[in-house]
Structures are given as structure tokens and as C-alpha cells.
N, C-alpha and C positions, 0 to 999 in steps of 0.2 A: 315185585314191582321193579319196573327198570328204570322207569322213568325220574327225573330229580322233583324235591318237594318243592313248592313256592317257599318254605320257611327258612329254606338254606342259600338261597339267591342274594347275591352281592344288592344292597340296595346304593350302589356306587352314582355318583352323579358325573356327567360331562362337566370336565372345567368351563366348554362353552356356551352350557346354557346358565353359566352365573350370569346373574345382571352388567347392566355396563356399569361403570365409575363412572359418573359422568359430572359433570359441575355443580348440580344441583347436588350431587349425594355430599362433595365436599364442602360444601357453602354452608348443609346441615352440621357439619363436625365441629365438632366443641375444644380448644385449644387448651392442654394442661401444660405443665413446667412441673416436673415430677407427679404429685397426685393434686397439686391444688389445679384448678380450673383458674382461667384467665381470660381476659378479651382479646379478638383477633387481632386487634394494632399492638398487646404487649406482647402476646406470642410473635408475631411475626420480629420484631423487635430485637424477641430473645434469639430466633434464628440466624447464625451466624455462617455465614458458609468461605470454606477457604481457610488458608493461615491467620493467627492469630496477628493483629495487628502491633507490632513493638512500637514503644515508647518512645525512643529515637532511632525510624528507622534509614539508614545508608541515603544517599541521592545520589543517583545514575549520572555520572557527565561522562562527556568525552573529553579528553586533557592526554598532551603529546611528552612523553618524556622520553630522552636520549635511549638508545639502543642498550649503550654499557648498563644503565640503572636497571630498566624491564631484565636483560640479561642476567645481573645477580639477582634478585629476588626471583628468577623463575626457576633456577638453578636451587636454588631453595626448597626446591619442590611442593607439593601441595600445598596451598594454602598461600602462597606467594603475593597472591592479593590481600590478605589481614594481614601476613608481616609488616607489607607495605603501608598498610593501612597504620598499624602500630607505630611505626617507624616515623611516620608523620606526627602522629599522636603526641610521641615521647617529645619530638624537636619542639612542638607548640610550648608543651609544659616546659621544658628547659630553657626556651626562647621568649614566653610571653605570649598574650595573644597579639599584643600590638604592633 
């Protein structure tokens, strides 16, 4: 016999003939948070996407300071913005806020 058996034949599928995904298949999915199930407004809720949000975090301005100051503190090297920032920090607490 030369020919090959049917018993030994790849029963391989085309990845394209899987079904679509399509909105209906995810509308049917049931949302968990490890193994417990949940409803879709708490699951969606728990999806967080991105950095974690900080408790107090920085606020972006733009604010002009003399050449000489930006110069030492970038002389400083890396990090020359939280020096700064610190450096501020400390005068508040030694000076008051008011």
C-alpha cells in the first residue's frame, strides 16, 4: 500500500473558517473579577485602563524663572525638576504657608 490512511490525516482547522467575534458573541459574556461573577456596570467599573491614579497628583503650569535658577538645578542633573520641586517644598515648611 502506498497510499496514506484517512486515520493518520491532520484533522487541522483554518483559523478562518472560526466564526466571527462579533457583538452579539460579547453582549452573551458573563463578567468575573477573579472566579466570582459579577454584573456588567461592576465589571466594567473594575476595568481600569492606564496609570494608576495618585492621591495628590503634580499640576502642570507654565511659570518663568531667571536663567541663573533653571541653570543650577539642571546642572544637577536628572531629576532637576523634583529637586526643584523639593526645594520649594522645604522653603514653604521653613517659611509658613502664609
Amino acid at each position: 500500500m502506498n497510499g496514506k490512511s484517512d486515520a493518520s490525516r491532520n484533522s487541522w482547522t483554518d483559523p478562518d473558517d472560526a466564526p466571527e467575534l462579533d457583538k452579539a458573541f460579547f453582549e452573551k459574556a458573563q463578567w468575573h473579577i477573579g472566579e466570582r461573577p459579577v454584573s456588567r456596570e461592576e465589571g466594567r467599573q473594575a476595568v481600569r485602563r492606564g496609570r494608576p491614579r495618585k492621591a495628590n497628583p503634580k499640576i502642570q503650569v507654565s511659570i518663568r524663572y531667571s536663567a541663573e535658577v533653571i541653570e543650577h538645578f539642571r546642572a544637577t542633573g536628572r531629576g532637576w525638576q523634583t529637586r526643584m520641586d523639593e526645594a520649594l517644598k522645604q522653603w514653604i515648611a521653613e517659611h509658613g504657608k502664609d
